[in-house]
C-alpha positions in Angstrom: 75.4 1.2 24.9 78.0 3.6 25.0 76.6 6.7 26.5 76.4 4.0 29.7 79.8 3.7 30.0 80.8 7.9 29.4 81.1 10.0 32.1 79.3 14.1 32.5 80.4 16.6 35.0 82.0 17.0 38.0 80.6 16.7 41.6 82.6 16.7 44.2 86.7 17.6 44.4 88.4 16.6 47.4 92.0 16.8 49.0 94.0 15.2 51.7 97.4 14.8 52.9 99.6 12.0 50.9 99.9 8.7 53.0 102.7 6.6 52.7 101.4 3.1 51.2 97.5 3.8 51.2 94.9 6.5 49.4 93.0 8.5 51.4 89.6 8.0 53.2 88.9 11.3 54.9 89.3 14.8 52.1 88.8 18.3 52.4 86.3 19.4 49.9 87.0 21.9 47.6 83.9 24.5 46.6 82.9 27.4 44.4 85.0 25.4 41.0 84.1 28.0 38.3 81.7 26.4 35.6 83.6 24.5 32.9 87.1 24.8 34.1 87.7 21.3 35.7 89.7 18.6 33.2 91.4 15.8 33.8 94.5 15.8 31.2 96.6 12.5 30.2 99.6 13.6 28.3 101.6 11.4 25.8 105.3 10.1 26.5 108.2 12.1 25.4 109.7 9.8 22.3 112.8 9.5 20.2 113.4 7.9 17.0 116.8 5.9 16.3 118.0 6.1 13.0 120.5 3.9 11.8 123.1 4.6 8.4 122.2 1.2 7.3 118.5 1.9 6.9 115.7 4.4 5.4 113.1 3.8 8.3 113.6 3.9 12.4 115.2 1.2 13.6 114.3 1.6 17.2 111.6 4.0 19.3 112.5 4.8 23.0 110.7 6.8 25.7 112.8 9.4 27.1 110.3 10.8 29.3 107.4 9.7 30.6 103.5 10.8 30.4 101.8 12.8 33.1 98.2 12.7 34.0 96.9 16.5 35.0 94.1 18.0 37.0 93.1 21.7 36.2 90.2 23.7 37.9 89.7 27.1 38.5 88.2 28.3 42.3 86.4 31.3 43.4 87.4 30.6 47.0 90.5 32.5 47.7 89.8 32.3 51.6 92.8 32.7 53.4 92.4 28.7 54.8 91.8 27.7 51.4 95.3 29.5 49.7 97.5 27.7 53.2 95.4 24.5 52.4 96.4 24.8 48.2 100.2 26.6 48.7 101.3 26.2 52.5 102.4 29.4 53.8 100.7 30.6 57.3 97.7 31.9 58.5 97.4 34.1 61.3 94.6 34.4 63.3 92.2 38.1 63.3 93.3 40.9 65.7 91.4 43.8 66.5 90.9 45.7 62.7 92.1 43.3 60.9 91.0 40.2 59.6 92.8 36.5 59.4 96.0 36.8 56.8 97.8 34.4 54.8 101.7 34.8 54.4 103.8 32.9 52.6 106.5 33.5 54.7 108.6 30.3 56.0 106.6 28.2 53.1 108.8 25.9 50.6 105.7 25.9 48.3 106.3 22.5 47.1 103.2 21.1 47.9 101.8 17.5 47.5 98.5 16.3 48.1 95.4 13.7 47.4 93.1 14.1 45.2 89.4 12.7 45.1 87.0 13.7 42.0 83.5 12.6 41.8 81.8 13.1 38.2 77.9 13.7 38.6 77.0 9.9 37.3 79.3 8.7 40.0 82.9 7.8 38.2 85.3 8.5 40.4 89.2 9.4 40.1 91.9 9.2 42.5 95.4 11.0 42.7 97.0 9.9 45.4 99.8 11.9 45.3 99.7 15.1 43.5 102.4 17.9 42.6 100.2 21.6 43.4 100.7 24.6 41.9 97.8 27.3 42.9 98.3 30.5 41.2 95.7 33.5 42.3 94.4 35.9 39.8 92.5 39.1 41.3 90.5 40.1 38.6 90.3 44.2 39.6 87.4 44.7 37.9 83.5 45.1 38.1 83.4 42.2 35.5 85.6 39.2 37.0 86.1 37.4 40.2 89.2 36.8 41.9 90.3 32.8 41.2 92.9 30.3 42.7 93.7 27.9 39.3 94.8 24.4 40.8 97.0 22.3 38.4 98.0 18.7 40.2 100.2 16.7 38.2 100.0 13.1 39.7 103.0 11.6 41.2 104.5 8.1 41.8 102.7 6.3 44.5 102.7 2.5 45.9 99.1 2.3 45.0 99.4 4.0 41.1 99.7 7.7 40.7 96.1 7.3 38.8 92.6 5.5 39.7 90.0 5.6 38.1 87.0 3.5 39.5 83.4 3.3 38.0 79.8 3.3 39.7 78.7 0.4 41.2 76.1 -0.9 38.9 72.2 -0.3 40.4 73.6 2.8 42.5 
């Protein structure tokens, strides 16, 4: 029974723009995700225990900061659309000798956007608005590949800053 309800892989990784009061329909697909990079992350509340003189044990627990939820993957696309998709910036278009070029000139780098992930037996998880950071690693060596690693920290949104929705039974 419970091997029915777990989830394997990942299929599809999507991102869009952040709407206002809705999640996305349309995403921009994200390719080439290096082989066992992708997790999604839930991290625990920030807590503090309230000691009083009067007694040995805590008298009260309070959060003090919440939990985040965190999407990591690596990428071997570090096409000059996908860095201005993932970290702003500008591209600028080919001239003669010299190919397209991303700049991060006039870019605030503070980034938001969707996220849709698809696992390979269909679960499906939704950030509908995500904090980016893409950090690129050129691995100058025979051995490696150059790699954008995406972290998206969800963020407040009207519909949840998680959702996680399961196959439609049959399908």
């Amino acid at each position: 029974m419970g091997a029915e309800n777990s989830s394997l892989g990942l299929k599809y990784i999507g991102v869009a723009d952040v709407t206002a009061n809705a999640v996305p329909t349309v995403y921009t697909e994200l390719e080439d995700a290096v082989i066992d990079s992708a997790s999604v992350t839930e991290n625990e509340p920030t807590t503090e225990d309230i000691r009083i003189e009067q007694s040995r044990g805590i008298y009260r627990t309070i959060t003090t900061e919440e939990g985040s939820t965190v999407f990591a993957v690596q990428l071997y696309d570090v096409s000059v659309d996908n860095l201005e998709l993932l970290k702003g910036g500008t591209v600028t278009a080919p001239s003669a000798g010299k190919g397209k070029t991303w700049s991060n000139k006039d870019s605030s780098f503070e980034v938001n956007k969707a996220v849709k992930l698809e696992t390979l037996d269909g679960y499906k998880l939704y950030i509908p608005n995500g904090r980016v950071v893409a950090l690129v690693t050129f691995a100058l060596a025979k051995s490696g590949l150059a790699t954008v690693s995406l972290t998206i920290t969800a963020q407040d949104h009207t519909e949840g800053s998680v959702l996680w929705e399961e196959p439609v039974a049959g399908e």
